[in-house]
C-alpha positions as CSV (number, residue, x, y, z in Angstrom):
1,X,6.6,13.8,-42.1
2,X,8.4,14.8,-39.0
3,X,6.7,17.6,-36.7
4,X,8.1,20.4,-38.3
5,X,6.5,23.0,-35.9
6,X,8.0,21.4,-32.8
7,X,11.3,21.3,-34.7
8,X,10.8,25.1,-35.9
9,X,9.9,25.9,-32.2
10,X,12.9,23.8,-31.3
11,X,15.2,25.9,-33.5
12,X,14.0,29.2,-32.8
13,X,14.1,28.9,-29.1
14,X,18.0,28.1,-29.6
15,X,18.7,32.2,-28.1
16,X,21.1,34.0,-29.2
17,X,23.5,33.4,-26.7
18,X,24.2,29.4,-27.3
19,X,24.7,30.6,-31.0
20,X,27.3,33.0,-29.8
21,X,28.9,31.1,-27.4
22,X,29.7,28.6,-30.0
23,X,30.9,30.8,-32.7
24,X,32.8,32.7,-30.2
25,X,35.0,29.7,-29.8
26,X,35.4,28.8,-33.1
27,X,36.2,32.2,-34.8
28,X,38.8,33.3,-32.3
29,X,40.9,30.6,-33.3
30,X,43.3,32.2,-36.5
31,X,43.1,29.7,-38.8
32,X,44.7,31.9,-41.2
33,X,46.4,30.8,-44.4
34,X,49.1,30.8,-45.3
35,X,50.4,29.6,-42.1
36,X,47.6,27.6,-41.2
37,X,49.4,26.7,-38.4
38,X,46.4,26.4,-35.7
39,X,44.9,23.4,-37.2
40,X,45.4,21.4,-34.5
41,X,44.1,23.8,-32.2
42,X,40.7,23.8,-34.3
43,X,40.0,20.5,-34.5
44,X,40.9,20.3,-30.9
45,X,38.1,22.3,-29.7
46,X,35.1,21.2,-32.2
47,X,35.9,17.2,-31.8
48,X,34.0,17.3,-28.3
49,X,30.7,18.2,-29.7
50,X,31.0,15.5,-32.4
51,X,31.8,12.8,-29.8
52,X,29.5,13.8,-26.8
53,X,26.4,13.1,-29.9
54,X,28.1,9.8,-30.3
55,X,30.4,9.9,-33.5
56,X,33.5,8.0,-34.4
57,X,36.3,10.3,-34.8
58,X,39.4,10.2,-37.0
59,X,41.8,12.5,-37.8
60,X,43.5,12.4,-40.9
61,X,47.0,14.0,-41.5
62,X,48.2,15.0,-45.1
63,X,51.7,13.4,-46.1
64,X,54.5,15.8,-46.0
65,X,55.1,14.9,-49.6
66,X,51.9,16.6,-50.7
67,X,52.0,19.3,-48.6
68,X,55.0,20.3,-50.3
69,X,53.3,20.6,-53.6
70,X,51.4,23.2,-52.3
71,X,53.1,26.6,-53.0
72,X,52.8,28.5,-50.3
73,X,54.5,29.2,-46.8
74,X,52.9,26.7,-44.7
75,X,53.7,25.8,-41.1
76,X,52.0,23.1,-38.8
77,X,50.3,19.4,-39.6
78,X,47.5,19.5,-42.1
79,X,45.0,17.9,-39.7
80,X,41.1,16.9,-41.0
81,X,38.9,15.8,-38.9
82,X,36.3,13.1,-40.2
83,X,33.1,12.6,-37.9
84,X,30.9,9.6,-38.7
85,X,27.8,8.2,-36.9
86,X,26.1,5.1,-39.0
87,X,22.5,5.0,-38.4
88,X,21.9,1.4,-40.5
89,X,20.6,4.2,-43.4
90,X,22.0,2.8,-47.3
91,X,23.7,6.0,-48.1
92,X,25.2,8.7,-46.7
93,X,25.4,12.4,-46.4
94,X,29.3,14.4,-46.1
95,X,29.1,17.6,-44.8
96,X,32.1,19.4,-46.0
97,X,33.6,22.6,-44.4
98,X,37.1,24.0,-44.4
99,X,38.8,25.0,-41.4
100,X,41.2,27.7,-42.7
101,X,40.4,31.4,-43.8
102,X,41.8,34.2,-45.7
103,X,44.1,37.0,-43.9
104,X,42.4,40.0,-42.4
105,X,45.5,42.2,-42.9
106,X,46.8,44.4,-39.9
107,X,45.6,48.0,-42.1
108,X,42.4,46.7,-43.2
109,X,42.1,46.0,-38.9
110,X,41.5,49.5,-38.9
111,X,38.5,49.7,-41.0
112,X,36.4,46.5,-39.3
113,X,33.7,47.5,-37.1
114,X,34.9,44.9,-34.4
115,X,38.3,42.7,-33.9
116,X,37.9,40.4,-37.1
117,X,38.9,37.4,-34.7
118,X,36.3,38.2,-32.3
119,X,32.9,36.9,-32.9
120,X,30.6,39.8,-32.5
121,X,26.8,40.1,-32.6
122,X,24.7,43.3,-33.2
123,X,21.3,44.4,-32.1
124,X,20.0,43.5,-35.6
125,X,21.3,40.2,-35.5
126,X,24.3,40.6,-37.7
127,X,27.5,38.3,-36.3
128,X,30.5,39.6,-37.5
129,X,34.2,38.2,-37.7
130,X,36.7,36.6,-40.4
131,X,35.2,32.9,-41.0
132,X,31.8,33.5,-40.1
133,X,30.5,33.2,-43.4
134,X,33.5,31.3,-45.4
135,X,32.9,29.1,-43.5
136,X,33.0,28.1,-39.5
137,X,29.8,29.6,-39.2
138,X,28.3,26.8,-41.4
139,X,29.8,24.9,-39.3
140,X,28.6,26.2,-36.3
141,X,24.9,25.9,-37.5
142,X,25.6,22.2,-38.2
143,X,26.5,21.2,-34.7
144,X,23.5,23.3,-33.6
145,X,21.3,21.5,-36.1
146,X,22.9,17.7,-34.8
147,X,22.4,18.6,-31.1
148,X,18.9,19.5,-31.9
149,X,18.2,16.1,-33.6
150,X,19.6,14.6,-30.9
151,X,17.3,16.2,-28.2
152,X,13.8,15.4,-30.0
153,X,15.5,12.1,-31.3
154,X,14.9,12.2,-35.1
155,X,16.4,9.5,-36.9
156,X,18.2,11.0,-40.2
157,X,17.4,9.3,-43.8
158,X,20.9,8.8,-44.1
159,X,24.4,7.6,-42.1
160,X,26.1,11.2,-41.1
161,X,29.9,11.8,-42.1
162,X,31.6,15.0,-41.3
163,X,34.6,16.5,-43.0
164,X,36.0,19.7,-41.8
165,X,39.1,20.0,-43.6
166,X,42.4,22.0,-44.5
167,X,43.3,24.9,-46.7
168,X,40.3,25.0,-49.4
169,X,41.3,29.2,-49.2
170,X,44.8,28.2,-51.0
171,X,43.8,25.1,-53.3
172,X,46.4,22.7,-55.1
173,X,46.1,19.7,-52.3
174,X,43.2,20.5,-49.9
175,X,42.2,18.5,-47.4
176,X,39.1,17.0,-49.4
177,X,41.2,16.2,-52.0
178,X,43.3,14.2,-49.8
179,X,40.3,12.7,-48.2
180,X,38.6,11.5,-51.0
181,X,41.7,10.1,-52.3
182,X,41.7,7.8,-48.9
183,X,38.0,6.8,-49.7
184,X,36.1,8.8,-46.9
185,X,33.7,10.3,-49.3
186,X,30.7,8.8,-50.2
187,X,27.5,9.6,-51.9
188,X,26.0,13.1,-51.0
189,X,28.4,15.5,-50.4
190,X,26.8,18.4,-48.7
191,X,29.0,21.3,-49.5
192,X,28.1,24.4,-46.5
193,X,29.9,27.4,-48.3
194,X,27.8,29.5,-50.3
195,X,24.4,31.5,-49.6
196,X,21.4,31.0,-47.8
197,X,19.8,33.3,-50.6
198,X,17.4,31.0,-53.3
199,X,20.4,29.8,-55.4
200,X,21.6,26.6,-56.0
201,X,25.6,27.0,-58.0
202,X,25.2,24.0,-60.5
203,X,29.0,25.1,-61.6
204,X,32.3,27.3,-60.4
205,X,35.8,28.3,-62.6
206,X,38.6,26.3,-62.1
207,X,41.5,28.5,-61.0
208,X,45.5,29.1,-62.2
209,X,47.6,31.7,-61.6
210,X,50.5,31.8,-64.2
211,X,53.9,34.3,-63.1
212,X,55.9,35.7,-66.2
213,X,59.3,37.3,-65.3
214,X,60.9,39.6,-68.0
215,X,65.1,39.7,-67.2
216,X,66.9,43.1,-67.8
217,X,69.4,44.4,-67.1
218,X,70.2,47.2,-64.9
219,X,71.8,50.3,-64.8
220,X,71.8,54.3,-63.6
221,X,68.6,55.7,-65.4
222,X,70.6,58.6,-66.3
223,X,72.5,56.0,-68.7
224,X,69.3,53.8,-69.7
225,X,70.7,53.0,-73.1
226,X,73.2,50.6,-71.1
227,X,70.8,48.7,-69.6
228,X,67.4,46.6,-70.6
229,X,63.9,47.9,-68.9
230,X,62.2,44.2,-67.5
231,X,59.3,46.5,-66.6
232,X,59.1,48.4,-70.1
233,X,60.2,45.1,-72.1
234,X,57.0,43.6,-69.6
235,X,54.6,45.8,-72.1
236,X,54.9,44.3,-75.5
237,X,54.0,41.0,-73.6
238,X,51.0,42.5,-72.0
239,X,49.4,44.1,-74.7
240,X,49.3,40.6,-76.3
241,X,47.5,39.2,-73.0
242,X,45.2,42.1,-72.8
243,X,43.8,40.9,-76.3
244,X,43.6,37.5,-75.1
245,X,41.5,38.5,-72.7
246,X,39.0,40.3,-74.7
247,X,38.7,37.2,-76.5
248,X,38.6,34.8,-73.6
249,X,35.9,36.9,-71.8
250,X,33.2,36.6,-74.7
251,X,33.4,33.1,-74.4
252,X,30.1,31.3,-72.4
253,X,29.1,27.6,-71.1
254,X,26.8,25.9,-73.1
255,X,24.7,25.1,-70.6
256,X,25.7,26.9,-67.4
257,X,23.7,29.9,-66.1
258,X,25.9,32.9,-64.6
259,X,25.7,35.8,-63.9
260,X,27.4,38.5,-65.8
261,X,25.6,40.9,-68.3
262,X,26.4,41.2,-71.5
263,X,26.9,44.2,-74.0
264,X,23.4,44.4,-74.2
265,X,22.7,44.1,-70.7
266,X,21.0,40.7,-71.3
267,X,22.9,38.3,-68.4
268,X,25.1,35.5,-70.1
269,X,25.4,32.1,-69.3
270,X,28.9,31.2,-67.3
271,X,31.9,32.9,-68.7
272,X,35.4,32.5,-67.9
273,X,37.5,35.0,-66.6
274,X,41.0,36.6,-67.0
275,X,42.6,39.1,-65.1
276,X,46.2,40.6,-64.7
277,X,46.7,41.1,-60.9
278,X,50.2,41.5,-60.1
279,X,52.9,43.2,-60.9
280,X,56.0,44.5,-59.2
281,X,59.3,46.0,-60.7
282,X,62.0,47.9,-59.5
283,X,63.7,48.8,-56.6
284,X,64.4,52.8,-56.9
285,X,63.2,55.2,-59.6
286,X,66.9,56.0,-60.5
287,X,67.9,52.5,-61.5
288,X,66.6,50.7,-64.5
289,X,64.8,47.3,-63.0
290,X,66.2,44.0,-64.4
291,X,63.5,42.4,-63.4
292,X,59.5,42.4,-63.6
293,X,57.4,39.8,-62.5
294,X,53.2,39.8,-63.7
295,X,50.9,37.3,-62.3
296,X,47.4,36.2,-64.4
297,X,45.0,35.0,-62.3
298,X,42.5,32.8,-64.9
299,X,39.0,31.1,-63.8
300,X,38.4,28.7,-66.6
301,X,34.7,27.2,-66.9
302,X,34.0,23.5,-67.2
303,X,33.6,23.9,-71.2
304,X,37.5,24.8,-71.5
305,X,40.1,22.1,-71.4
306,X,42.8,22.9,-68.6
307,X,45.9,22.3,-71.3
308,X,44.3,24.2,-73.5
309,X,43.9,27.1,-71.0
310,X,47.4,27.2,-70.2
311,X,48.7,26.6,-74.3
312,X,46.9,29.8,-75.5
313,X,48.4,31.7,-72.4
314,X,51.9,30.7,-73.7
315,X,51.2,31.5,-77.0
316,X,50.2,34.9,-76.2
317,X,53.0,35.3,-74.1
318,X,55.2,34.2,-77.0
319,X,54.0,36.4,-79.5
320,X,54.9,39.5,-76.7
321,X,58.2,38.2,-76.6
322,X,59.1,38.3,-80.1
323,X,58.1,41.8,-80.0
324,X,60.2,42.4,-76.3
325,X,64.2,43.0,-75.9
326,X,64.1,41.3,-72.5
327,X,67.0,39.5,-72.4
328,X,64.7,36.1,-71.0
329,X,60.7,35.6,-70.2
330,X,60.1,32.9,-67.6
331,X,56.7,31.2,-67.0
332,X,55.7,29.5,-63.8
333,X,52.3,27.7,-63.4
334,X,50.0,27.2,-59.8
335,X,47.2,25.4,-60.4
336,X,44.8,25.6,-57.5
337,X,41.7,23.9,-58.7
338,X,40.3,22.1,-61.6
339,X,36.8,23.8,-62.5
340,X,32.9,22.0,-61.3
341,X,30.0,21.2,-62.3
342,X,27.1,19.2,-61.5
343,X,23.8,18.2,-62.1
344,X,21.0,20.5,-61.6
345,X,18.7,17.8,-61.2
346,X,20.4,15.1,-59.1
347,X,19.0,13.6,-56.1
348,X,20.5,16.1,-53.8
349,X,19.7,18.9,-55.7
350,X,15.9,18.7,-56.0
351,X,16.4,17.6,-52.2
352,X,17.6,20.7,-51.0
353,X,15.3,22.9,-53.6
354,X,12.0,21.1,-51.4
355,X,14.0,22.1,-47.9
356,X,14.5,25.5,-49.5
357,X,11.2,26.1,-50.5
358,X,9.7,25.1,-47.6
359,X,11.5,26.8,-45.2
360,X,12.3,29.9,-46.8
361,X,8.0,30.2,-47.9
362,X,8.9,30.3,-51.8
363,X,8.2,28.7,-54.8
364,X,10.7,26.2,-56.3
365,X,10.6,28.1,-59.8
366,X,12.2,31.4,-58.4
367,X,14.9,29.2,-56.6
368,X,17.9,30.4,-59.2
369,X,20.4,27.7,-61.0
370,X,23.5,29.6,-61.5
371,X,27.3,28.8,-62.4
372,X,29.5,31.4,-60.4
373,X,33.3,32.5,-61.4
374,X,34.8,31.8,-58.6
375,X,36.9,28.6,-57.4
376,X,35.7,25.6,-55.4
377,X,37.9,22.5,-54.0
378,X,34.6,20.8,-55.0
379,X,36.2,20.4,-58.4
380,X,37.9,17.0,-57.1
381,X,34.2,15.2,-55.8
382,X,32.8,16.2,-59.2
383,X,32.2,12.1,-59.3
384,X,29.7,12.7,-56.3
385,X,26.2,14.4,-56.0
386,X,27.3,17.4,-54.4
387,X,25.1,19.9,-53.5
388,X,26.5,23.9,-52.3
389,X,24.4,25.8,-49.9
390,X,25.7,28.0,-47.1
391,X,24.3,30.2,-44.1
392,X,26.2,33.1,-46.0
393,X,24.2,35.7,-48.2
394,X,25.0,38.0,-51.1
395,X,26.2,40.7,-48.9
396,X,28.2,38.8,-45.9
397,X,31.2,40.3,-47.9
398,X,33.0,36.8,-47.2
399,X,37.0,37.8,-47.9
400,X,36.3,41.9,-47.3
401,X,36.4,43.1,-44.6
402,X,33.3,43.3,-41.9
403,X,32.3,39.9,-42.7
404,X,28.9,38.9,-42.0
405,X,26.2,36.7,-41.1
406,X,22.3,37.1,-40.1
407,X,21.5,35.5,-36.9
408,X,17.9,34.6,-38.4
409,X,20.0,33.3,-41.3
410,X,21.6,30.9,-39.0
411,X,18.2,30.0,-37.9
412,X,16.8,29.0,-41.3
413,X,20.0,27.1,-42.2
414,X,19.5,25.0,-39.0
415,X,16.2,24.3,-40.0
416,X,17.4,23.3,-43.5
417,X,19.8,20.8,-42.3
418,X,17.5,19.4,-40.1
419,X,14.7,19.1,-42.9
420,X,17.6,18.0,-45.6
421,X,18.4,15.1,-43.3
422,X,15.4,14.0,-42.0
423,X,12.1,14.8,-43.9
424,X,9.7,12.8,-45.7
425,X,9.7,15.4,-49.0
């Protein structure tokens, strides 16, 4: 066993201002998206560290041709950055984070404590900014946790790869997918997004969003009986969906923990979920809108069948339109990730339950095995033994606003990485 007091001293002696300084750096960089047009600035400015501890650096560039299958606007090069340092071990462990993060809208600027691409640290030890928790603050406490090895010269259990990757926050074609298409994933794939809290996510919902457009026709709303209400012909199509919902909502996993209560209050295994998100009509309240557009938003669980997901959707939708006067109902698909799941008991599960246990000071029986409803471009490494564990928590409010991380969070994720890669357990 490696002298886990001298690497806890190590760790906790790190200050706050070397923490900072770091995810200062890395935050201020917007790498919104849609755009994601900063990429290249990113990996720019993180590739030092990697090669000052000696790795071999690639960058990887996704082909025009799939970027284009990705329906959003997107400007820039779709840049990864793999980082890979072979210490004669037989298998390896990828660290995976994504580069890119969700909008933090001009009018929700208003409401966060600090600028939201301004790394900001409290007395209490609460970092705020967009990214620090989904996900550059992982990250962060992974070059920390590499420099650290480095200094007291611990030699890992395994050869190191690190992927930090492009637009995971929009799915379809991520960078992972890409990458593990071009054979740069191997073995363990340590997934840093999620919480530092005593949960391991053994599955996540795949995610589609399907678009139905009713077609009118419009006219003066004085005269409606000339035209054809796409919002009001919309209705007949919705009530059909709303009962497909009901019934897509009782289903559960067979074997998947989650996290929803039932009607009795009792909490279910994984359940998928359906929700109607969208939807815009109309242009001015005296003309009858000729169009109206809905958009679904469905998180399927690994026990559903993708085609299946989208057939019953149709159907439903039929079934409103034989009941509608629209004069045409259109239905667009985005698929943005196929759902995950993974083995509860795999190497590098039970691997990171010891680390957990041992540095958090808890049992490994009240470590939680859960399935969560939202998406993951871990879905396309479901051949791997992926494990998900972040330096977020349950409260970081990751995609609100006033994200948030602990700075003694950051600490014991250090120390789990560290342990995760190079403890006898």
């Amino acid at each position: 066993m490696e002298d886990l007091e001298k690497i806890y001293e190590e760790v906790d002696n790190i200050g706050r201002e070397r923490v900072m300084d770091l995810m200062e750096k890395v935050i201020v960089v917007d790498t919104t998206v849609p755009p994601g047009n900063t990429y290249r600035e990113y990996v720019d400015l993180i590739s030092p560290y990697f090669k000052e501890l000696g790795y071999d650096l690639e960058e990887i560039i996704m082909p025009e041709e799939l970027v284009k299958q990705i329906p959003y606007p997107l400007e820039g090069p779709r840049v990864n950055l793999v980082a890979t340092k072979d210490y004669g071990q037989k298998n390896y462990v990828c660290f995976y984070g994504h580069m890119d993060v969700v909008p933090a809208p001009n009018d929700g600027e208003k409401r966060w404590r600090f600028p939201p691409f301004q790394a900001t640290m409290i007395k209490s030890g609460k970092i705020y900014g967009r990214g620090t928790s989904d996900m550059k603050g992982a990250m962060v406490c992974l070059i920390l946790a590499l420099q650290i090895m480095d200094k007291l010269k611990l030699t890992p259990k395994y050869n190191i790869r690190v992927m930090n990757c492009t637009d995971e926050e929009i799915g379809t074609y991520p960078g992972v997918r890409y990458l593990e298409e071009q054979g740069y994933v191997k073995d363990i794939v340590f997934c840093m997004e999620g919480v530092i809290n005593p949960i391991i996510p053994v599955g996540a919902a795949g995610a589609v969003n399907i678009i139905i457009e009713t077609i009118g026709r419009s006219c003066h709303s004085g005269m409606n009986f000339m035209g054809i209400n796409a919002l009001e012909e919309m209705v007949p199509i919705m009530v059909e969906l709303m009962e497909l919902k009901k019934e897509v909502e009782e289903r559960e996993s067979a074997d998947i923990p989650g996290v929803k209560p039932s009607d009795r209050g009792e909490r279910m295994n994984m359940s998928p979920m359906f929700n109607l998100d969208i939807i815009r009509s109309g242009e001015k309240e005296n003309i009858v809108p000729d169009i109206c557009t809905l958009t679904i938003n469905r998180r399927y669980i690994p026990d559903e069948k993708y085609e299946e997901v989208i057939q019953e959707i149709e159907d439903a939708v039929n079934r409103g339109k034989a009941k509608s006067k629209a004069l045409d109902v259109k239905i667009t698909i985005k698929y943005d990730y196929p759902a995950f799941k993974n083995d509860p008991n795999s190497l590098a599960n039970l691997r990171i339950k010891k680390v957990m246990s041992l540095v958090q000071g808890l049992p490994e029986d009240e470590i939680a095995v859960v399935g969560s409803s939202g998406s993951t471009d871990m879905g396309f490494l479901t051949k791997y033994d992926v494990l998900i564990h972040g330096n977020s928590s349950v409260v970081s409010n990751a995609h609100g606003i006033n994200e948030t991380i602990k700075f003694k969070d950051v600490l014991t994720y250090i120390k789990e990485i560290i342990l995760f890669l190079c403890a006898d357990l």
